[in-house]
N, C-alpha and C positions, 0 to 999 in steps of 0.2 A: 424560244426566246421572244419578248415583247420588244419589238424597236420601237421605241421614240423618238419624238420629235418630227423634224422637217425634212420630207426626202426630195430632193428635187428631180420629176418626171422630164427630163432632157430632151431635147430636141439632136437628130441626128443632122452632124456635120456634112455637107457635100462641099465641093470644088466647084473653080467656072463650068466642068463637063459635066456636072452629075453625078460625080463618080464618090464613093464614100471618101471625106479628110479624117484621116485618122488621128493626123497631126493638131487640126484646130479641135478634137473629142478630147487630146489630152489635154491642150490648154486650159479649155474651159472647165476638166474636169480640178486643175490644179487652183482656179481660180474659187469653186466651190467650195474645196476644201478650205482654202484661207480664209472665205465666209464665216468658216463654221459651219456648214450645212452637215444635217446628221445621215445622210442618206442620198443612196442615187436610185431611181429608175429609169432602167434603158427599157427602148425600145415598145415604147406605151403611144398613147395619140401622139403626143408631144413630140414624140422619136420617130415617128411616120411608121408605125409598124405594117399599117397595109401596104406602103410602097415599099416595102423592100422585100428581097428576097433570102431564105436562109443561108447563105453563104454570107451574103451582110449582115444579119442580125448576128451570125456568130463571130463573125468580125468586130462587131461593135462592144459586143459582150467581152471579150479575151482583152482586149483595149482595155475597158473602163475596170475588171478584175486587174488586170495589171497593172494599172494604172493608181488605182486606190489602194496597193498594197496591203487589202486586209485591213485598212485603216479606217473605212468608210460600209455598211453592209451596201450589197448591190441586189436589187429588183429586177427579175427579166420578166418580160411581155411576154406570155406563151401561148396565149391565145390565137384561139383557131376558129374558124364554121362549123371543122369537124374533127368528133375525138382523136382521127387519127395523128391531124397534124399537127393537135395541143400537144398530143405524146409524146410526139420528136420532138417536139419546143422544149418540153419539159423534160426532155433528157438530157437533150444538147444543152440546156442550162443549168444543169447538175453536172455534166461532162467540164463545162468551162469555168466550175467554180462561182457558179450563184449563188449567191446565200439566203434568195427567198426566187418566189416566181410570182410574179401576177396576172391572174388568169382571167381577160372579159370575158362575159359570156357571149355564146356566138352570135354572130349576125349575118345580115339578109333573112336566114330561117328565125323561126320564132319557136323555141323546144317549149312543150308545155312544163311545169314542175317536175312530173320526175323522171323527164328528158334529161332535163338541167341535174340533177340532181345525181342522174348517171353520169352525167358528161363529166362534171369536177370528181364524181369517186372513181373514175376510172384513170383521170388524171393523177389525183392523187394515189394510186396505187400502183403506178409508173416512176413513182421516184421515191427518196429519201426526204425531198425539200421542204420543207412548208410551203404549202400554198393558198395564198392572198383571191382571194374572188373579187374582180373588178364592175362593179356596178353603175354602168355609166347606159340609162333607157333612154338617155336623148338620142344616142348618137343607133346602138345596135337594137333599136325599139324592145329590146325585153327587159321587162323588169323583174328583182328578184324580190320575197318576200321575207319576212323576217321568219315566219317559219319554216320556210326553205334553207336558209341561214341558220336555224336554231338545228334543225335534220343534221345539213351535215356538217356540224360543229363537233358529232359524237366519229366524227372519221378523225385520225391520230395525228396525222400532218396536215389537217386542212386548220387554219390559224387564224385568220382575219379576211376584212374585207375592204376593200377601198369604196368610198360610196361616194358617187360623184351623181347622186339623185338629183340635188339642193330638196331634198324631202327630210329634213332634219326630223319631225317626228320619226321616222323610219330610220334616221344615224340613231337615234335613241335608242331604237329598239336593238340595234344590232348590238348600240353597246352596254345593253344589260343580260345579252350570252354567258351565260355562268361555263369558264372555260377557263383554265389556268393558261394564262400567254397567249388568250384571245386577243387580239389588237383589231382595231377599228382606227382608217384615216378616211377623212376626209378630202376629197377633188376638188371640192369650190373653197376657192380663197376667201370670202367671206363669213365665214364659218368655221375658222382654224382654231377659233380662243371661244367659242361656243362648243366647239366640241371638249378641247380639253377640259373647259371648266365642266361636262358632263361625264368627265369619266372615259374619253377616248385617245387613241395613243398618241395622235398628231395628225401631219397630212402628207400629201402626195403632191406637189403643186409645179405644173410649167411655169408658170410667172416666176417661179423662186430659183428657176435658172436662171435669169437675166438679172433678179433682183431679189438674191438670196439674204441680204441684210437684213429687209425689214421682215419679213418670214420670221427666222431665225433671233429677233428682237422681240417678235409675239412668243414664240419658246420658251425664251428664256426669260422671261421676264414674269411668265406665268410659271414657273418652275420656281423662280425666288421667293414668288409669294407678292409680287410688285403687279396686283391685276389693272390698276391705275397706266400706269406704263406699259401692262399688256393690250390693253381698250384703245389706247393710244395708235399704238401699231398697228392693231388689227385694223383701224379706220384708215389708215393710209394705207393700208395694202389692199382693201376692197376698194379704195377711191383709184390704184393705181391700176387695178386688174381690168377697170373699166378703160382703160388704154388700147388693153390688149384684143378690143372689138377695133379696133380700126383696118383691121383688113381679115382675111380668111385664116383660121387657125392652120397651122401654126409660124405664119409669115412674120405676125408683129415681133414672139419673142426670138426672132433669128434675125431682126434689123436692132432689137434692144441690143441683144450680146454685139454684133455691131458694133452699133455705137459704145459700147463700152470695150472695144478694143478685141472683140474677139469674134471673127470672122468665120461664121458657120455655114455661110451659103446660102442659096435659096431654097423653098422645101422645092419637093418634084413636081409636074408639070398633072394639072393645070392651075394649080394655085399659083398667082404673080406675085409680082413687087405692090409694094405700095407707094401711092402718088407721092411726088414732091409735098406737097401741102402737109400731106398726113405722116410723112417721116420727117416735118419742119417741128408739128404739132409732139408727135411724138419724142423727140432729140428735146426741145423748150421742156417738157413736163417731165420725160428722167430728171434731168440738169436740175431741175427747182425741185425737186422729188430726193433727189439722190447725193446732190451734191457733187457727182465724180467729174 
């Protein structure tokens, strides 16, 4: 199946102790939904996947499946260093009722092509699922190629790719994969109605946790056939995503929900809070941004 549209890459809830809120993952997941957002992924950068451990992440997972009753598809993180522990990722989120999986490629090591190449077909021949290839070389310095991409597009459950490059010539290439229910989203918020208008299925976006509206106004508006009113939105949502450098990812979109009423905690230690000035700055430009 090709999902569309707008998934929102979540940030995970903690308490004053650190400890996982289950309670504030269902609010905000209730708050999404009344957005309109077409999608969740848990457990992604946004969701702190490196800081937690699997007993949480299947925590988080079994929540946000229960939580969306089937009414929402859900994304899990299953991404590992190494195949072994993408494999239990990727079981235990076929185990908890995932209905996709997204898979970085690993980090600290650097696998050559057809390292990578083993790495996702051994994944994908560990589950039922479809699975999403996460393409993000800023953060785990490997990058994938589009004919790397094109290889194992001919494995049966491997489906799409999230590509959070900003190398839009290379979103292009992914999405001209001749694949039935190949889907390609886009990571960078500035880029969301550049991809659609190219033939790609949507995006994957943390900002559009905190600030799922105007997301989900670029969608739909490009859906209608209203590209005027999509151009529109797209430009405030790259003017707002520039907000979200004011302090270390993914601190700012956990003081947005915040200020919008829904209290996710800080991420884990060592990322802090952000100064008085910069949550002044931040709270002024939602309010004139958002209206709420």
């Amino acid at each position: 199946m090709n999902y569309r549209g707008i998934f929102a890459a979540i940030p995970t809830p903690f308490d004053e102790k650190g400890a996982l809120n289950l309670s504030a993952l269902k609010q905000m997941l209730a708050f999404l939904s009344r957005a309109g957002i077409h999608g969740i992924f848990v457990v992604g950068n946004a969701g702190e996947f490196y800081a937690l451990n699997n007993e949480e992440k299947q925590a988080v997972l079994k929540t946000t499946v229960q939580s969306v009753g089937g009414k929402l598809p859900v994304f899990f993180g299953a991404g590992a260093p190494t195949t072994k522990e993408a494999i239990a990722l990727a079981q235990m989120g076929e185990a908890e009722g995932a209905d996709a999986l997204s898979v970085i490629t690993p980090y600290v090591i650097r696998p050559n092509e057809e390292e990578l190449y083993n790495y996702y077909k051994d994944i994908c021949n560990s589950t039922k699922l479809p699975v999403y290839l996460y393409n993000n070389p800023s953060i785990t310095g490997v990058a994938v190629s589009a004919r790397l991409a094109k290889q194992l597009s001919h494995i049966d459950n491997f489906m799409g790719i999230k590509d959070s490059s900003g190398d839009f010539a290379l979103t292009m290439e992914f999405i001209r994969i001749e694949k039935e229910g190949f889907a390609v989203y886009v990571g960078r918020d500035n880029l969301i109605l550049s991809t659609l208008i190219h033939g790609g299925s949507g995006a994957m976006s943390s900002v559009a946790s905190a600030c799922p509206e105007i997301a989900v106004a670029i969608f739909d508006a490009f859906e209608k056939g209203n590209y005027e009113e999509a151009l529109v939105q797209q430009m405030a949502f790259a003017q707002l995503r520039q907000l979200f450098n004011l302090g270390t990812f993914p601190v700012v979109i956990k003081e947005a929900l915040r200020l919008r009423g829904i209290d996710v905690g800080m991420p884990r230690a060592p990322v802090s809070g952000l100064s008085d000035a910069k949550r002044k700055e931040l709270s002024e430009c939602l309010q004139g941004m958002l209206n709420y």
